[in-house]
LUMMAR-771536 format. One record per residue (C-alpha): x, y, z. Coordinates in Angstrom, 1 decimal, padded with zeros to 4 digits. Example, Ala and Ser with C-alpha at 12.3 -4.5 7.8 and 13.67 -1.06 7.14 Angstrom:
BEGIN
x,y,z
012.3,-004.5,007.8
013.7,-001.1,007.1
END
This chain:
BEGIN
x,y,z
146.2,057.0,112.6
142.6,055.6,112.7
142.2,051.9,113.6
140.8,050.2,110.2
136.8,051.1,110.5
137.3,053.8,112.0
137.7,058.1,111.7
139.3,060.5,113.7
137.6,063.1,114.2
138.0,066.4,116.1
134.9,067.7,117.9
135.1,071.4,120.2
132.1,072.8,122.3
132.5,075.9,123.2
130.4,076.6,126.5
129.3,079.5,128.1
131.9,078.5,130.9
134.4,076.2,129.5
135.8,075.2,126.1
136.2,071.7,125.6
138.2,069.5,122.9
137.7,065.6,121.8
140.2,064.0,119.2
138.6,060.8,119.4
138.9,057.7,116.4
134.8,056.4,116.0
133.6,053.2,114.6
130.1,053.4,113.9
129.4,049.9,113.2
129.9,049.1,116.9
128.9,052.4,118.6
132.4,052.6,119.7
134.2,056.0,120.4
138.0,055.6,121.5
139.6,058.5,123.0
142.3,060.4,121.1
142.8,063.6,123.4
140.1,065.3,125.6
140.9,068.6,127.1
138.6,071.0,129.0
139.6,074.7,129.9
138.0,077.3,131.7
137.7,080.0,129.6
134.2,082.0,130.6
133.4,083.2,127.3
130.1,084.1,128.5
131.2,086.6,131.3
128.5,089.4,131.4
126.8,088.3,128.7
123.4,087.6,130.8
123.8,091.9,132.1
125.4,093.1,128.9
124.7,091.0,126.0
128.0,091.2,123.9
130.8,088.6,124.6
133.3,090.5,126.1
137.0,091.8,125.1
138.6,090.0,127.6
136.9,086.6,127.0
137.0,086.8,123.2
141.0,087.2,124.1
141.1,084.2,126.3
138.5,082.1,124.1
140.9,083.0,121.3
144.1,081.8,122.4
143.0,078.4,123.9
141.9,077.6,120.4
145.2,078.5,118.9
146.5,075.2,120.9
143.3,073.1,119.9
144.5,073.6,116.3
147.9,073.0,117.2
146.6,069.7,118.4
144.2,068.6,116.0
146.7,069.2,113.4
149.3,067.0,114.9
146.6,064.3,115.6
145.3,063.6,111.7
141.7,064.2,112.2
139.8,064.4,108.8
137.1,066.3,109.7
136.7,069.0,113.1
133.3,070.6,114.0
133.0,073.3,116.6
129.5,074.2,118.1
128.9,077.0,120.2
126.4,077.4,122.5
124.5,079.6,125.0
126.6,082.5,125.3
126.5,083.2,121.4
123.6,082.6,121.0
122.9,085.7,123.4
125.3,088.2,122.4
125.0,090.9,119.6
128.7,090.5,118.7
128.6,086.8,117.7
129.9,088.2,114.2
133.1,088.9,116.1
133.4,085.5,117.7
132.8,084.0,114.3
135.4,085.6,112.3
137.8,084.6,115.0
137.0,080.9,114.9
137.3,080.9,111.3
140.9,082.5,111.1
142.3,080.1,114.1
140.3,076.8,112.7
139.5,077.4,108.9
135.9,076.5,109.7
132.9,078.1,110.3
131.5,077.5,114.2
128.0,076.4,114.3
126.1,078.2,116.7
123.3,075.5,117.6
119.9,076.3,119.1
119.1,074.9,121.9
116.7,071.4,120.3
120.0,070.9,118.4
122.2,071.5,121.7
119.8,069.3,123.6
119.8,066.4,121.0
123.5,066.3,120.6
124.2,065.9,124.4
121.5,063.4,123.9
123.0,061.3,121.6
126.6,061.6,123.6
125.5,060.6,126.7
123.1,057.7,125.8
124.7,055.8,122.7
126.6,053.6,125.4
123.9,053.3,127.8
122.0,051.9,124.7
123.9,049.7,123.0
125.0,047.5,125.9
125.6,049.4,129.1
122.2,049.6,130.4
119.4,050.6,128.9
116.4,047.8,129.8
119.0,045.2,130.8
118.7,044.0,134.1
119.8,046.2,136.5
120.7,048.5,134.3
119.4,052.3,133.4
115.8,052.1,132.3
114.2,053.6,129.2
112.8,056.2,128.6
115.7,058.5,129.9
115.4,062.2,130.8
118.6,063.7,130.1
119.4,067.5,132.0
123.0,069.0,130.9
123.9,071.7,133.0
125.6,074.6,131.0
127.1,078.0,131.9
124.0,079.7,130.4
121.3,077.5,130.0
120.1,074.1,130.9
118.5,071.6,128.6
116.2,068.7,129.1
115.9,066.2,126.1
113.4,062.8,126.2
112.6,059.8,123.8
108.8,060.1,123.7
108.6,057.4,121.6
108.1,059.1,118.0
111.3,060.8,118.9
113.4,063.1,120.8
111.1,065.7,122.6
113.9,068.4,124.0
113.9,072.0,125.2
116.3,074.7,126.6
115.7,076.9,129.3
118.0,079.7,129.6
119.4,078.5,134.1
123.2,078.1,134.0
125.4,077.8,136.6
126.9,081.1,135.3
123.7,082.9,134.1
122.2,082.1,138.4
125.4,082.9,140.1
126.4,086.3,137.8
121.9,087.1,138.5
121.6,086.0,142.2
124.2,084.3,144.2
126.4,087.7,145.1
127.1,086.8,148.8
130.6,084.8,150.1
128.8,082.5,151.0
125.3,083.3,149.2
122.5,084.9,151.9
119.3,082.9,152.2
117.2,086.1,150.2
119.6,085.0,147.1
119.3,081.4,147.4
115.5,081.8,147.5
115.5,084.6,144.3
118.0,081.5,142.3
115.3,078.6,143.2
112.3,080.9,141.8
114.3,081.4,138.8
114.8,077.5,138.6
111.2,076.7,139.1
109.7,078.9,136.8
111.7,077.2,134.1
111.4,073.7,135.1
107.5,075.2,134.7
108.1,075.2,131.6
110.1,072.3,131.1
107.2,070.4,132.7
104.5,072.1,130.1
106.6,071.2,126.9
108.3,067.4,127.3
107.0,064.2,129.2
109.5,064.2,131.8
107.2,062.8,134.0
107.3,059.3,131.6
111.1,059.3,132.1
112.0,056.2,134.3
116.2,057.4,134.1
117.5,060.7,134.9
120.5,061.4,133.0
122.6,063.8,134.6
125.9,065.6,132.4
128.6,068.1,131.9
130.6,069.8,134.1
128.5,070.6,137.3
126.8,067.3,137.3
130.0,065.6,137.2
131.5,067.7,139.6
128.6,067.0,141.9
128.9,063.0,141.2
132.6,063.6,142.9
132.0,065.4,145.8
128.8,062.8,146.2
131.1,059.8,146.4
133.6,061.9,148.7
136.4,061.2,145.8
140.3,062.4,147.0
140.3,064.0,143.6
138.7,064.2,140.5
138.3,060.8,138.6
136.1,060.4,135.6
136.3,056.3,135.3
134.6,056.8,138.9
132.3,059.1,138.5
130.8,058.1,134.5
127.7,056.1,135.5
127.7,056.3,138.8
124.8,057.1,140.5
123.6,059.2,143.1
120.6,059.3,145.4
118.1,062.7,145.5
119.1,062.9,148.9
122.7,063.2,148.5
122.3,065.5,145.7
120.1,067.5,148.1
123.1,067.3,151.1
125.9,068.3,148.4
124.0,071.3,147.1
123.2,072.7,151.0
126.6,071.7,152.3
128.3,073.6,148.9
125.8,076.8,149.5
126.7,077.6,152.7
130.5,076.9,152.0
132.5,080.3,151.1
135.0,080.4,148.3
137.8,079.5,150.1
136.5,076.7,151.3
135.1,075.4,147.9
138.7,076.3,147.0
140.2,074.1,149.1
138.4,070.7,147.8
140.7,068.9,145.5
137.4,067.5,143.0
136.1,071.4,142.4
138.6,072.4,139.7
139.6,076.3,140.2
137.1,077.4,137.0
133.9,076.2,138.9
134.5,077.5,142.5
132.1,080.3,142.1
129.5,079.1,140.0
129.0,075.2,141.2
126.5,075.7,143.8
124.5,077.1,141.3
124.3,074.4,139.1
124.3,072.2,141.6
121.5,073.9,143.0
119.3,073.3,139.3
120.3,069.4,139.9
119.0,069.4,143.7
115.8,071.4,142.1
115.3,069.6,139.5
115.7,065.7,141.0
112.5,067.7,143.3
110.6,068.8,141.1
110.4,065.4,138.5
110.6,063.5,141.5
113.3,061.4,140.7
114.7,059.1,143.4
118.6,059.0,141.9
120.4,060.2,138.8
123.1,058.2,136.7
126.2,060.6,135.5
127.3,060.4,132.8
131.3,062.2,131.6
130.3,061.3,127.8
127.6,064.5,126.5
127.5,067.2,124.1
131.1,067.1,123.0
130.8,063.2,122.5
127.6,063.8,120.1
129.2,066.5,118.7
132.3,063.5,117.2
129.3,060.9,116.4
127.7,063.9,114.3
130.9,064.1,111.8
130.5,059.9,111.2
126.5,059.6,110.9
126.5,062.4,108.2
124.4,064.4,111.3
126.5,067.8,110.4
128.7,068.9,107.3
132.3,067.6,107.8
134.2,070.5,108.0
137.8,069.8,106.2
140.3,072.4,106.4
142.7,072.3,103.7
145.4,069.5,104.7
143.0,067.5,107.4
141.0,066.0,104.2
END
């Protein structure tokens, strides 16, 4: 049960690499978002997609069942309204219809597949609502406006700044799964593929560079699962901790040391380090690698991580009256 002023909601991403589920009871009035249940699964919906185009059988099948227990879960929790967004990987693939149908029989709602302004602007919101309402954000010592936020997906990255008449945001289609399934082929990757994955990043921070003011960013905002992995290995963490790693911040230069010391590891040995979790072995030197590139490129001395993004703006959507409230029959 919701604390009085506040509503559970359930929020799901569904990510080109992993599906991810917040329960979580919001209180608007103070910007607060209390944690309920948050569960993240490897599930690689988009495998192939980039070379194929279609979601494939075996993915659909794995995609499928995880959200069987999400619903088991949000039912047993209470929460009065759920929104799922999917992402790159559907966006991409001819047989969305199929993906769509299978959402609404597990979930009894309709997934929202987001472009990639809206994808930008949600992870926006998720990972600066805190940062501006107390933890930072012009305070002394704090994170300093404007920010420049960069969430790492499986398929695509986006970039989203305040330009001061509003959010300026754009997606470019680098993922840690999209470079590694394109280039990074080699155990561990050879230099000819590492070079072929940064000419792939540059040309879209090209872009990047041409359609937002990231240059007028003072914060760089770094989220989701590669970032945060990243942010671990960074502060040479035992294990994977998220109260450690949310806001901490790392240095350009030891983003730079992670990213070489991960590319010239093999799998086994990114196996063997307790803070990789076993669904981004393959594919986090590649998005680590966008990170190193684009700290370079914007010339940003340090980035502050942040574990609260898309999924998190996804849950203040359903209480700002920012998306539909979708309430299957015996949530309302």
């Amino acid at each position: 049960m919701a604390a009085p002023g506040s509503q559970r909601v359930a929020a799901i991403d569904c990510g080109t690499n992993s599906l991810r589920l917040l329960v979580a009871d919001l209180d608007p009035a103070r910007s607060v978002l209390a944690d309920v249940t948050r569960r993240m699964e490897i599930v690689r919906l988009g495998q192939g997609v980039d070379a194929t185009g279609r979601l494939a059988p075996e993915a659909l099948a794995r995609t499928f069942g995880m959200l069987e227990e999400y619903e088991r879960a949000i039912a047993d929790s209470g929460a009065t309204a759920v929104r799922l967004v999917a992402t790159s990987a559907t966006r991409d693939a001819a047989n969305a219809a199929e993906f769509a149908a299978g959402v609404r029989r597990i979930l009894g709602v309709d997934p929202e597949v987001v472009s990639g302004a809206q994808e930008a602007e949600l992870s926006y919101c998720g990972a600066t609502i805190e940062l501006r309402s107390g933890e930072g954000g012009g305070s002394p010592g704090g994170p300093e406006l404007p920010f420049l936020v960069v969430d790492i997906g499986g398929g695509s990255t986006e970039y989203v700044t305040d330009d001061g008449s509003g959010l300026a945001a754009i997606s470019v289609d680098i993922g840690c799964v999209r470079l590694t399934e394109r280039h990074l082929h080699g155990d561990p990757p050879g230099e000819d593929e590492v070079v072929a994955a940064v000419a792939d990043i540059d040309a879209a921070l090209a872009i990047v560079a041409h359609a937002i003011p990231v240059r007028d960013a003072r914060t760089l905002v770094g989220l989701a699962g590669s970032v945060t992995t990243l942010t671990g290995l960074a502060l040479d963490l035992p294990e994977y901790d998220s109260g450690a790693i949310h806001h901490a911040r790392v240095s350009a230069s030891r983003v730079h040391e992670v990213t070489a010391g991960l590319l010239a590891m093999d799998r086994a040995q990114r196996s063997a380090i307790p803070v990789i979790h076993p669904g981004r072995v393959d594919v986090i030197a590649a998005g680590a690698l966008i990170l190193d590139r684009t700290m370079s490129r914007f010339g940003f001395a340090d980035m502050v991580a942040s574990e609260h993004d898309i999924l998190d703006g996804i849950a203040w959507s359903l209480v700002t009256g920012t998306a539909q409230q979708n309430s299957p029959a015996g949530r309302a």
